[in-house]
C-alpha positions as CSV (number, residue, x, y, z in Angstrom):
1,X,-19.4,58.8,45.4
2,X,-17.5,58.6,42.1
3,X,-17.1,61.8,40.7
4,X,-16.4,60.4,37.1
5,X,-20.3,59.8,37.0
6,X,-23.7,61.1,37.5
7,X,-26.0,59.4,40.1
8,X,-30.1,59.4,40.0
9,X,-31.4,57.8,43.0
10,X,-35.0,56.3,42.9
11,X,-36.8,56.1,46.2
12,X,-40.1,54.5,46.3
13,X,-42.9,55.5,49.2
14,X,-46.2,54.7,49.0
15,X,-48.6,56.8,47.3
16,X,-51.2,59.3,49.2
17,X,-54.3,59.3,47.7
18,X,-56.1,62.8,47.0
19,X,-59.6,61.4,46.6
20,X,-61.4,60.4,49.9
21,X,-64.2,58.2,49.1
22,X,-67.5,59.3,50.2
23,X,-69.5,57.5,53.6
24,X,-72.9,57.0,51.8
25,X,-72.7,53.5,50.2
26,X,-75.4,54.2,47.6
27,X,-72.4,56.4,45.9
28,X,-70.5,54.6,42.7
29,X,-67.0,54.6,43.2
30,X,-65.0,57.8,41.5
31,X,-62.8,56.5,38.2
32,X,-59.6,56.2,38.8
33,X,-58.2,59.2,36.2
34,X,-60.4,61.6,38.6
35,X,-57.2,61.2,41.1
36,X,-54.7,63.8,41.7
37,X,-51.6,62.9,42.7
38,X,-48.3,64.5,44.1
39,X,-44.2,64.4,43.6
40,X,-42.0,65.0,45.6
41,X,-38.2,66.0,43.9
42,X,-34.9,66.4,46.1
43,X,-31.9,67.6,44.5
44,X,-28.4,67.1,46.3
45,X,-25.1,67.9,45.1
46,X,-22.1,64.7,45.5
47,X,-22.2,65.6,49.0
48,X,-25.5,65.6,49.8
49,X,-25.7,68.8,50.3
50,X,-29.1,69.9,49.0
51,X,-29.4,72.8,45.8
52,X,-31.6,75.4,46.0
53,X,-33.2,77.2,42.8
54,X,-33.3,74.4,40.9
55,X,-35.6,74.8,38.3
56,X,-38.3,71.1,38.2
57,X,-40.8,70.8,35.2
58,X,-42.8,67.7,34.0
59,X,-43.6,66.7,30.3
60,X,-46.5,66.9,29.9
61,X,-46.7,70.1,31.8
62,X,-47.4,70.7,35.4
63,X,-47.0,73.8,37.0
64,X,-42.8,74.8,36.9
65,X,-41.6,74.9,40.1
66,X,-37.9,75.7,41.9
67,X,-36.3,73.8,44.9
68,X,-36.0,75.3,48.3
69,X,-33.6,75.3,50.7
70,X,-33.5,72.0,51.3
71,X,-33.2,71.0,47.8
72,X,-36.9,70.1,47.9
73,X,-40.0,71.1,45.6
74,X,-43.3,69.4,45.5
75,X,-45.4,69.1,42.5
76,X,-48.8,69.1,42.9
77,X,-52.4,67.9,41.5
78,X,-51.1,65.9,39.1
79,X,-53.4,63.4,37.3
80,X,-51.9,59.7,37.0
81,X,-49.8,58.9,34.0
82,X,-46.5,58.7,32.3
83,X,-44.0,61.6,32.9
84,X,-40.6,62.8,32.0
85,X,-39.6,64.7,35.0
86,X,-36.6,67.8,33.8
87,X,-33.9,69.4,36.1
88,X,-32.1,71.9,35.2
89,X,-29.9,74.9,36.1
90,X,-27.5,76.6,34.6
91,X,-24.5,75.3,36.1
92,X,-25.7,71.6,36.6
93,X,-26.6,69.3,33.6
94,X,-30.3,68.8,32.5
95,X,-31.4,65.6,34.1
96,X,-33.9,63.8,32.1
97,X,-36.2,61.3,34.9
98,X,-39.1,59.0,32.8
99,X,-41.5,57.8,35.6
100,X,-44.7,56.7,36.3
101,X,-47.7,58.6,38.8
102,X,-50.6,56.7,39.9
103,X,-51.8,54.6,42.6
104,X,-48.8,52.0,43.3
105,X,-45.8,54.0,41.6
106,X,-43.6,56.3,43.3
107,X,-44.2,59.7,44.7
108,X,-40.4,60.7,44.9
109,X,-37.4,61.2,43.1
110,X,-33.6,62.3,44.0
111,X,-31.1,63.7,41.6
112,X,-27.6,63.7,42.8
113,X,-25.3,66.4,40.5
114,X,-21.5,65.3,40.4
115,X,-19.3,68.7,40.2
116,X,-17.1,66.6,37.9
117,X,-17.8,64.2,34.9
118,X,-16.4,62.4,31.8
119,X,-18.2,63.1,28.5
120,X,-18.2,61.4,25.3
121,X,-18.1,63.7,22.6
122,X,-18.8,62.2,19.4
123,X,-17.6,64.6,16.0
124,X,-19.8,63.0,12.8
125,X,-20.1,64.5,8.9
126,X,-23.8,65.5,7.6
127,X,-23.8,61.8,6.2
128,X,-23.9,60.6,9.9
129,X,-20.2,59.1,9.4
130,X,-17.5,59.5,12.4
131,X,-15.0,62.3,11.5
132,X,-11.1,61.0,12.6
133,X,-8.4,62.3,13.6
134,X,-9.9,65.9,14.2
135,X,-9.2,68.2,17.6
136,X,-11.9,69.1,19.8
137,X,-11.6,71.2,22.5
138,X,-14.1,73.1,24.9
139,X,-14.7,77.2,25.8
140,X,-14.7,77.5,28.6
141,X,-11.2,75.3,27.6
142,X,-10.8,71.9,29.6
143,X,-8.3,70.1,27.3
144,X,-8.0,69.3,23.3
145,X,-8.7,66.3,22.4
146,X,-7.8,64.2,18.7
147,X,-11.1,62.1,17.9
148,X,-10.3,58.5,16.7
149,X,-11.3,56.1,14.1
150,X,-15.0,56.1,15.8
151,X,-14.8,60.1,15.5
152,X,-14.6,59.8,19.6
153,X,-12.7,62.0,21.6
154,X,-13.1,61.1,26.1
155,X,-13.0,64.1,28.3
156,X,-12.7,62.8,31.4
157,X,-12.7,64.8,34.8
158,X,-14.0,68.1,33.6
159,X,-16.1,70.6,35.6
160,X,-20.3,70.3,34.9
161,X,-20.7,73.6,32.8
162,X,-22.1,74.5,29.5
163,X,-20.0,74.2,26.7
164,X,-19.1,75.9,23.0
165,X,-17.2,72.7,21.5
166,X,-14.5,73.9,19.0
167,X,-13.5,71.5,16.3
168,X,-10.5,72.2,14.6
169,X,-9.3,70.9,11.2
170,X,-6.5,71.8,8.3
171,X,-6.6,75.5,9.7
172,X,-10.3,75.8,9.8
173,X,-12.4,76.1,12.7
174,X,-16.0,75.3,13.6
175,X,-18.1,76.1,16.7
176,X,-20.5,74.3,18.3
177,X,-22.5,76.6,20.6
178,X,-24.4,76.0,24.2
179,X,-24.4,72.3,24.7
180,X,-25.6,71.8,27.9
181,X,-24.7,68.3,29.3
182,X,-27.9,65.9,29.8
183,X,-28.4,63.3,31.9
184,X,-31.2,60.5,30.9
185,X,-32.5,57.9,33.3
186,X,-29.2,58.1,35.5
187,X,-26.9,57.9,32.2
188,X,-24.4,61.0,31.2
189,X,-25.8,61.2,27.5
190,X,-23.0,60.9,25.3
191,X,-22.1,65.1,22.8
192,X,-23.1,64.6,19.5
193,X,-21.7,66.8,17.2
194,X,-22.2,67.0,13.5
195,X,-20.1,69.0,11.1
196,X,-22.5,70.8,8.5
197,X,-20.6,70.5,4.8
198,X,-18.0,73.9,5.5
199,X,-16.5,76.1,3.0
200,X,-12.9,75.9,2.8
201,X,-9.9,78.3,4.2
202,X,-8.5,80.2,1.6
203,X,-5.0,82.2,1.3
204,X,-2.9,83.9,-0.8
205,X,0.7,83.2,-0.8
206,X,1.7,85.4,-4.1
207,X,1.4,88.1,-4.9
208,X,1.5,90.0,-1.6
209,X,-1.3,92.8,-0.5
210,X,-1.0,96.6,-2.4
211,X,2.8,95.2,-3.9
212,X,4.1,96.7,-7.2
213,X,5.1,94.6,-10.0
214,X,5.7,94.6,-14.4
215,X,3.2,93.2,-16.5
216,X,5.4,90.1,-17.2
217,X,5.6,86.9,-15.9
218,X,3.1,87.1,-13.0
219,X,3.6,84.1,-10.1
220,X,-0.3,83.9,-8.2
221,X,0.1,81.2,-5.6
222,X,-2.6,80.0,-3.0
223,X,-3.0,77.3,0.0
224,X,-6.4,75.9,0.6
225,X,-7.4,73.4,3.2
226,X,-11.5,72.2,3.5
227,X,-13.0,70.7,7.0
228,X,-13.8,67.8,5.0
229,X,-11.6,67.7,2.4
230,X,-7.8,68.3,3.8
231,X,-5.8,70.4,1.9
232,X,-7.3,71.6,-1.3
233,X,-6.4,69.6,-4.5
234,X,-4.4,71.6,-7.4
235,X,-7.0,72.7,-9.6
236,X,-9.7,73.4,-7.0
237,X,-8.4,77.0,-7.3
238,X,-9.5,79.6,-9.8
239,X,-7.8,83.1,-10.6
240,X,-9.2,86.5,-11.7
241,X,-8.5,89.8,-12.2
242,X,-10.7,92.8,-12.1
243,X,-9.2,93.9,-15.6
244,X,-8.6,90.8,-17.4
245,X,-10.9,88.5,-16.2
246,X,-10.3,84.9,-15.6
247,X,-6.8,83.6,-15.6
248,X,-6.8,80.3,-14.8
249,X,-6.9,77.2,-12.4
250,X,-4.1,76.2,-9.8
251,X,-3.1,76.3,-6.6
252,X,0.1,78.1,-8.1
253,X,-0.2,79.9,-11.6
254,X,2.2,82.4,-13.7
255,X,0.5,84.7,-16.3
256,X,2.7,85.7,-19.2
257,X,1.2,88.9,-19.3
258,X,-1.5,91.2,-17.7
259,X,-2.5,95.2,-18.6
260,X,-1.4,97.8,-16.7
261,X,-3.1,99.6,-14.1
262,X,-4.4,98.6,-10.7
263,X,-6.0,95.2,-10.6
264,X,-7.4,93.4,-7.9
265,X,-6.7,89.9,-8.0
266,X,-8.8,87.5,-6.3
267,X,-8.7,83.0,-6.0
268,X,-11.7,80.9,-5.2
269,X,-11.0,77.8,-3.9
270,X,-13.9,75.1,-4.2
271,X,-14.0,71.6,-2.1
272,X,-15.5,68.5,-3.2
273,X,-19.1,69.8,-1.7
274,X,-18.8,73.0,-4.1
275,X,-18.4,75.4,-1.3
276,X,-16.7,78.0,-2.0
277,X,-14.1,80.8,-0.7
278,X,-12.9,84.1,-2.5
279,X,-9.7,86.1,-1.7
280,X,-8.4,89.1,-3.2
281,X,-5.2,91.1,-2.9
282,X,-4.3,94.0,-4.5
283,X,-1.6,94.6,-7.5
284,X,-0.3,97.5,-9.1
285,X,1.1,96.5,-12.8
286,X,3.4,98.4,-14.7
287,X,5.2,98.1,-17.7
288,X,8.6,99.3,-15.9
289,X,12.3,98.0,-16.6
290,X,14.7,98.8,-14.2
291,X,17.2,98.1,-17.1
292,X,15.5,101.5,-19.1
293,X,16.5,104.7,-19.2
294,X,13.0,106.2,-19.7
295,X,11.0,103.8,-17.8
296,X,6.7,104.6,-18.1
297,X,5.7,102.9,-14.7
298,X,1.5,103.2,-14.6
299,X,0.8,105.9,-11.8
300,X,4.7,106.7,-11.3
301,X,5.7,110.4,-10.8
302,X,8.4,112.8,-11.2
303,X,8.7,116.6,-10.1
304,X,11.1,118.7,-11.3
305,X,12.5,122.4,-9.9
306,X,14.3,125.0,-11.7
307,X,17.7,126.4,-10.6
308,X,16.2,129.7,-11.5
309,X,12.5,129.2,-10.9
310,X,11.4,133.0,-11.9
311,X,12.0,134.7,-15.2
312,X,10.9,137.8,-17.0
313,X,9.0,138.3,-20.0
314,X,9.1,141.2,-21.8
315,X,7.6,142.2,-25.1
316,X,8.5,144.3,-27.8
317,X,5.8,146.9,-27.2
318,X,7.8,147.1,-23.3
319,X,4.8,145.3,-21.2
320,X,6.9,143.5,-18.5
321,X,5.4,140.2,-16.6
322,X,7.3,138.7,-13.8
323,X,6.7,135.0,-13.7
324,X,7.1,132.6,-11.0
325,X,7.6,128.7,-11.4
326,X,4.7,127.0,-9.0
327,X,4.8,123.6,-10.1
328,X,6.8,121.2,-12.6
329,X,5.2,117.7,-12.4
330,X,5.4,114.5,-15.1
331,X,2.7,111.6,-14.3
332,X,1.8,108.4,-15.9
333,X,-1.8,109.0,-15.7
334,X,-3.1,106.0,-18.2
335,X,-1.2,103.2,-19.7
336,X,1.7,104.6,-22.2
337,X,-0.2,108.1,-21.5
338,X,2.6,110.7,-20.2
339,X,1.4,114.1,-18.5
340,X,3.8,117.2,-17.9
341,X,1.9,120.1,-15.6
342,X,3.9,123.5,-15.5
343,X,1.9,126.0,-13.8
344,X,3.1,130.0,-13.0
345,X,2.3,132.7,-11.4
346,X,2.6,136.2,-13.3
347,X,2.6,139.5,-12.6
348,X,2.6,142.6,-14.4
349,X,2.7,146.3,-13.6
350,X,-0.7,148.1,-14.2
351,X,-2.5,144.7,-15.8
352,X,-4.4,142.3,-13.7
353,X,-2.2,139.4,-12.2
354,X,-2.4,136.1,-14.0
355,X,-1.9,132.3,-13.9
356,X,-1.0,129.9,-16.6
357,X,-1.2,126.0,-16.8
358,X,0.9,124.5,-19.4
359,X,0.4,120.7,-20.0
360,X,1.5,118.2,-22.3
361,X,-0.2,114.6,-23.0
362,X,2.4,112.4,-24.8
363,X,1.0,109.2,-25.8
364,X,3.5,106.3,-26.3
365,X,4.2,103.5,-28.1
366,X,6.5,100.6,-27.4
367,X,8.3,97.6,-29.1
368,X,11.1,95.4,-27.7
369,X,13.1,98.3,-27.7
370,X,12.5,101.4,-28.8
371,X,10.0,104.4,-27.7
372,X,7.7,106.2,-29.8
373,X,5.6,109.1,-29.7
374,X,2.3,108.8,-31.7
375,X,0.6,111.9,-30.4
376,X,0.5,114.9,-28.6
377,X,-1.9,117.0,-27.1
378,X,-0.8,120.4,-25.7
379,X,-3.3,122.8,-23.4
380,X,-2.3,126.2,-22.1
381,X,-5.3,127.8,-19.8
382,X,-5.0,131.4,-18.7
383,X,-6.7,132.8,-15.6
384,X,-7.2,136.5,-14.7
385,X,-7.0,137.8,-11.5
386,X,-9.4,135.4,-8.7
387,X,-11.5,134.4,-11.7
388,X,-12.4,130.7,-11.6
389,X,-12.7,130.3,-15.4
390,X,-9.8,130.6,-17.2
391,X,-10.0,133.6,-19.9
392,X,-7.8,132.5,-22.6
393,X,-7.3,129.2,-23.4
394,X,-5.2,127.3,-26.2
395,X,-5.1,123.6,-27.3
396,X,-2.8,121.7,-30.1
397,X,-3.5,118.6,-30.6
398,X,-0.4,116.6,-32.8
399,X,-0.7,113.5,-34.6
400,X,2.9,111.7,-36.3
401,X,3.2,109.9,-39.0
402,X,4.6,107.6,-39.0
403,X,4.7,107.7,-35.0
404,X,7.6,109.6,-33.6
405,X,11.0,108.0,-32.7
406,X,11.8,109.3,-29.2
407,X,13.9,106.8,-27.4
408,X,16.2,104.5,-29.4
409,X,16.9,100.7,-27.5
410,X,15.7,102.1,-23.7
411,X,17.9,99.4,-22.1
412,X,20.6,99.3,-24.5
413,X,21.0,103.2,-24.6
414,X,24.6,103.4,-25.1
415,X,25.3,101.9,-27.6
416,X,23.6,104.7,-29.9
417,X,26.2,107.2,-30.4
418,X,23.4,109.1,-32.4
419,X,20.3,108.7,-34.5
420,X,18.2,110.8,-36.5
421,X,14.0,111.0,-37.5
422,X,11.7,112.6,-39.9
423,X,8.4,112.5,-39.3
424,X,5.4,114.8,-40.6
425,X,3.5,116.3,-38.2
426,X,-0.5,117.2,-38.4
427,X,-1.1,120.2,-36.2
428,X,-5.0,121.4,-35.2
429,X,-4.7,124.6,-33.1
430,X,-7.9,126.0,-31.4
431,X,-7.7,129.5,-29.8
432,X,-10.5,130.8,-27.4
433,X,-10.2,134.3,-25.4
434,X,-12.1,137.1,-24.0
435,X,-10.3,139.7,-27.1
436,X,-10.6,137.7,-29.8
437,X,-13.5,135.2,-29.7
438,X,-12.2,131.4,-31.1
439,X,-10.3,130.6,-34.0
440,X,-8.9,127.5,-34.8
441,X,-6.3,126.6,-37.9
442,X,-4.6,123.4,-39.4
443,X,-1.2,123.0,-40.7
444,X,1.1,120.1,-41.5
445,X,4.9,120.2,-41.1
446,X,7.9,118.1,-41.6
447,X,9.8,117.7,-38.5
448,X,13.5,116.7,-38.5
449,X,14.8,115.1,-35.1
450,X,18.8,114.8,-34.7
451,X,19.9,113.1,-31.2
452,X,23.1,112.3,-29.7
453,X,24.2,110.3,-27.0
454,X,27.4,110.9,-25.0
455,X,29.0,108.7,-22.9
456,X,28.1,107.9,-18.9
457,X,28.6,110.3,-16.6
458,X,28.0,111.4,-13.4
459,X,24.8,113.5,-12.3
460,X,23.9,115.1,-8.7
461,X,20.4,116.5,-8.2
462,X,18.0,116.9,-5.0
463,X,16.9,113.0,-5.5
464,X,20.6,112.1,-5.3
465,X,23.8,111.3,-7.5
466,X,23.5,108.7,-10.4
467,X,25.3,107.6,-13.7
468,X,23.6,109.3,-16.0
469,X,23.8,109.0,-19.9
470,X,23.2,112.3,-21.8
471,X,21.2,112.8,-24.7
472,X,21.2,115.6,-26.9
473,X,17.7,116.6,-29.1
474,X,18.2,119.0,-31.8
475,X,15.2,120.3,-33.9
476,X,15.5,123.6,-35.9
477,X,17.1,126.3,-33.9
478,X,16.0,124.3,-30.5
479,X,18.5,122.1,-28.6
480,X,17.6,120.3,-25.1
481,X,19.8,117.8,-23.4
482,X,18.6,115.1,-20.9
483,X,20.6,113.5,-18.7
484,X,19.0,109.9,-18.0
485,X,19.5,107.1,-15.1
486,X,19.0,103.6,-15.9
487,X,15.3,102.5,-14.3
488,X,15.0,106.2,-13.0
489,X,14.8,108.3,-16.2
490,X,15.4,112.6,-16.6
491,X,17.5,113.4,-14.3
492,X,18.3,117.0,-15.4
493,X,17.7,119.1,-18.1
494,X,18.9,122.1,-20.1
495,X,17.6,124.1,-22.2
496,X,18.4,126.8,-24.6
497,X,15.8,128.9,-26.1
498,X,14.9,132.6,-26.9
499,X,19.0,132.7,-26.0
500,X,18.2,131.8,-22.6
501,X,19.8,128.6,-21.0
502,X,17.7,127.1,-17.9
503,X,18.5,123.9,-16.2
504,X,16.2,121.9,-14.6
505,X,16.5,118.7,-12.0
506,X,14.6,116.1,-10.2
507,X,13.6,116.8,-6.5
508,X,11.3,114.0,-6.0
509,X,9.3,110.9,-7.5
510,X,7.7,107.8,-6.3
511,X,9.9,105.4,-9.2
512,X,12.0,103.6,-5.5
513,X,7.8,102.3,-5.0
514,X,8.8,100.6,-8.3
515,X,12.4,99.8,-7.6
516,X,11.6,98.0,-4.5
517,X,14.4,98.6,-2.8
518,X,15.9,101.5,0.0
519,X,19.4,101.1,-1.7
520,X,18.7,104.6,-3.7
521,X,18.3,107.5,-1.5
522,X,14.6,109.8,-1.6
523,X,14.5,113.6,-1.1
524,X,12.3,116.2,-1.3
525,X,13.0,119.8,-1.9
526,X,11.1,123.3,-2.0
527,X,11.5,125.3,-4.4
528,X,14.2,128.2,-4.1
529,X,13.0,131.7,-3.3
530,X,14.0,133.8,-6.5
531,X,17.2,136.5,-6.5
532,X,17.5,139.2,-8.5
533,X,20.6,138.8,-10.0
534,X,19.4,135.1,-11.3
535,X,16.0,136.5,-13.2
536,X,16.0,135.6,-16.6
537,X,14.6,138.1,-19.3
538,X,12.8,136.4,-22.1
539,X,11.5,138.9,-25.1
540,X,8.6,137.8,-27.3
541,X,7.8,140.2,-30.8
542,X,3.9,139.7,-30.1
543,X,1.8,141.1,-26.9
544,X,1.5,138.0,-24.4
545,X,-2.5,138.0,-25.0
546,X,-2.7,137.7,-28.8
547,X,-2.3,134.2,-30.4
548,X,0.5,134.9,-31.7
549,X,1.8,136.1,-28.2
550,X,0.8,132.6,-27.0
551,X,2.1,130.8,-29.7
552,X,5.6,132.2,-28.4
553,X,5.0,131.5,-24.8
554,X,3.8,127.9,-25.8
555,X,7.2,127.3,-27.4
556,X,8.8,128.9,-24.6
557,X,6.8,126.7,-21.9
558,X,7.4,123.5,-24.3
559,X,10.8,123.6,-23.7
560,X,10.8,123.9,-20.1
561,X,8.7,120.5,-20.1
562,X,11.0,117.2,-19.3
């Protein structure tokens, strides 16, 4: 027997008749529709061997019935008429049979079930038209096949089974579940399968998942291919971001500019049938140049120790407090929005212990080149003892005008050998404590900036060694100097105030996120335990817990801040 196709052998035998007429002649004869018939079906495998538990069933109905041993069920009591006799088990093909039942038709039928066969499988669109040049292969897999101009692909050989039919186009994939293989009237029916209209595969090329990058100059490029379509024309892509909405259309697309911040940038790529497919990948924007020596990267950080983290304080009415440095941290919390935290520990003899936050919100300003400072807000909390609420509390908020010059030409920074500022300065101070109730005063103040910049030098500090530029800020009786690295910015600083020099230096910061590179090294280090010998003493003329007490310790605890 070929094994390349299925077999249905007919056999005709004569037909027993249910009905026996009746021996009294005065009887009318019975109608014919009143008989009851029976089929016999046989089902055999290429060998003749016969199949048990094959399951036989008649359209219209009959009573379902499975094969025996022999391959044999017999269906009985069924009226004369026009049937569709189906076979079917789960590892054979369904076998379609149309016969006839009645007086001089045929009262069995054999189905012989090839172990091998060759199917047509025919790929078409919704529209009914062939799909070419598409593969088609089979789970479980058989081979992969490309479908030609008449979107027909031959399998030829391959094991009777059910079948998932994969069809596989331009990177996109459909699946074409249970097809069980049918045979009609002796003929292998041919697979039909048709493609419903499918959305199209979307990527993104640029820019790459959670990657860091400036505001400037933003490449976004995709790859699209449809089922349908092929690969996805140029403008059947559309950009967004979370924070600035629509872009624009392409498959490739640079933005001159976008905010800062953390946006999510997504593409949706439409084919010619209007599906469409979204992708999103996440960017973290920053207005950083690697070329400035005070770069404000949006979420960047820097923490700071001191060489001599503990001090005392003493005041002139001889109460002692022994502070400890917990925490020195600057953050880019917001865009152009600068935050310094310095928190202590105190403790003094016979008084309750304490712990002070310090923090300093510098808002920025930029141009091409330089850096300004229009206003800052300045909070100073005070717990006592395990209290959750702090008990004194102290805020200054500082408005310039015009805005405060901070940073001359942030790439160019050299070349300013010095450069001075005047600016007036609006001060509201509000006072709240436990003692003395609230209070709050204004006061406006000219304030006279001088800075110098020395030449490059070389700077060591926990987070490594870099040429460093220093710059030298003199207001009043204060002086600080900041030694800056291009694209990293503070490095160190020193202090003088209350006649007490302090030096400061960077132990850590996430700015080589920004850098994108391993070239410069990364450390972290703990703070130092304290020694004796390196306390600082720090004397203030009013009692720590008065404003005027705080108003020192504020201009103490500015200073300290990078």
């Amino acid at each position: 027997m070929n094994r390349h196709t299925v077999h249905t052998i007919i056999v005709p035998v004569l037909i027993t008749v249910m009905g026996i007429m009746s021996g009294c002649s005065e009887l009318p004869t019975e109608p014919q529709q009143k008989k009851l018939y029976e089929l016999t079906v046989k089902i055999l495998d290429e060998r003749g061997n016969p199949l048990k538990g094959v399951q036989v069933d008649t359209y219209p109905g009959t009573v379902q019935q499975i094969t025996d041993q022999q391959g044999t069920t017999v269906l009985r009591n069924i009226p004369a008429g026009n049937y569709q006799v189906v076979v079917s088990r789960s590892d054979i093909p369904i076998f379609y049979e149309d016969i006839e039942i009645g007086m001089y038709s045929q009262n069995q039928i054999t189905f012989t079930v090839a172990s091998q066969v060759t199917i047509n499988v025919i790929v078409r669109d919704f529209a009914g038209l062939p799909i070419e040049n598409i593969s088609v292969s089979t789970s479980p897999n058989t081979s992969q096949l490309p479908t030609d101009e008449n979107g027909l692909a031959v399998f030829e050989n391959i094991p009777v089974n059910k079948y998932t039919f994969i069809v596989r186009r331009n990177n996109t994939t459909v699946y074409i579940r249970d097809r069980r293989l049918i045979v009609r009237n002796g003929v292998l029916q041919d697979v039909v399968l048709v493609i419903e209209p499918q959305p199209p595969f979307i990527s993104i090329i640029n820019p790459p998942a959670n990657s860091y990058d400036d505001i400037f100059d933003i490449h976004l490029e995709a790859s699209g291919f449809d089922f349908e379509d092929g690969e996805l024309g140029f403008d059947a892509f559309t950009w967004y971001s979370d924070i600035n909405g629509e872009l624009g259309t392409g498959r490739e697309l640079t933005v001159d500019r976008l905010s800062v911040g953390h946006h999510i940038i997504s593409v949706v790529g439409t084919d010619s049938d209007n599906q469409q497919t979204s992708r999103m990948s996440r960017l973290n924007l920053y207005y950083f140049d690697k070329d400035s020596y005070f770069p404000l990267p949006w979420g960047g950080y820097w923490n700071y120790r001191y060489l001599v983290p503990d001090f005392t304080l003493v005041s002139k009415e001889g109460r002692t407090e022994e502070w400890r440095l917990e925490n020195l941290n600057v953050t880019m919390r917001d865009v152009n929005t600068r935050n310094t935290t310095l928190q202590y520990n105190v403790e003094s003899t016979g008084f309750v212990n304490k712990r002070y936050e310090y923090y300093i919100v510098d808002e920025f300003e930029t141009d091409v080149e330089n850096i300004y400072v229009s206003k800052t807000t300045e909070r100073m909390k005070i717990w006592y003892g395990n209290s959750p609420f702090p008990g004194e509390t102290m805020e200054i908020v500082t408005t310039y005008s015009p805005r405060y010059l901070l940073i001359r030409d942030h790439v160019n920074f050299t070349l300013n050998q010095s450069y001075d500022s005047s600016v007036t300065a609006d001060i509201r101070w509000i006072f709240t404590g436990v003692s003395y109730g609230s209070s709050e005063f204004r006061e406006s103040m000219l304030v006279e900036t001088s800075v110098v910049i020395d030449g490059i030098e070389t700077t060591s500090s926990d987070f490594g060694t870099f040429e460093t530029v220093r710059m030298t800020i003199r207001q009043g009786d204060t002086e600080r100097s900041w030694w800056l690295a291009k694209g990293i910015g503070i490095i160190q600083l020193d202090y003088n105030t209350f006649g007490t020099p302090q030096v400061a230096t960077l132990y850590d910061s996430n700015i080589m996120d920004y850098h994108q590179t391993a070239s410069l090294p990364k450390f972290s280090a703990a703070l130092p335990s304290s020694r004796d010998d390196f306390t600082r003493t720090i004397t203030i003329e009013n009692p720590p817990d008065t404003p005027e007490g705080l108003l020192e310790i504020r201009a103490f605890l500015r200073n300290l801040c990078p």
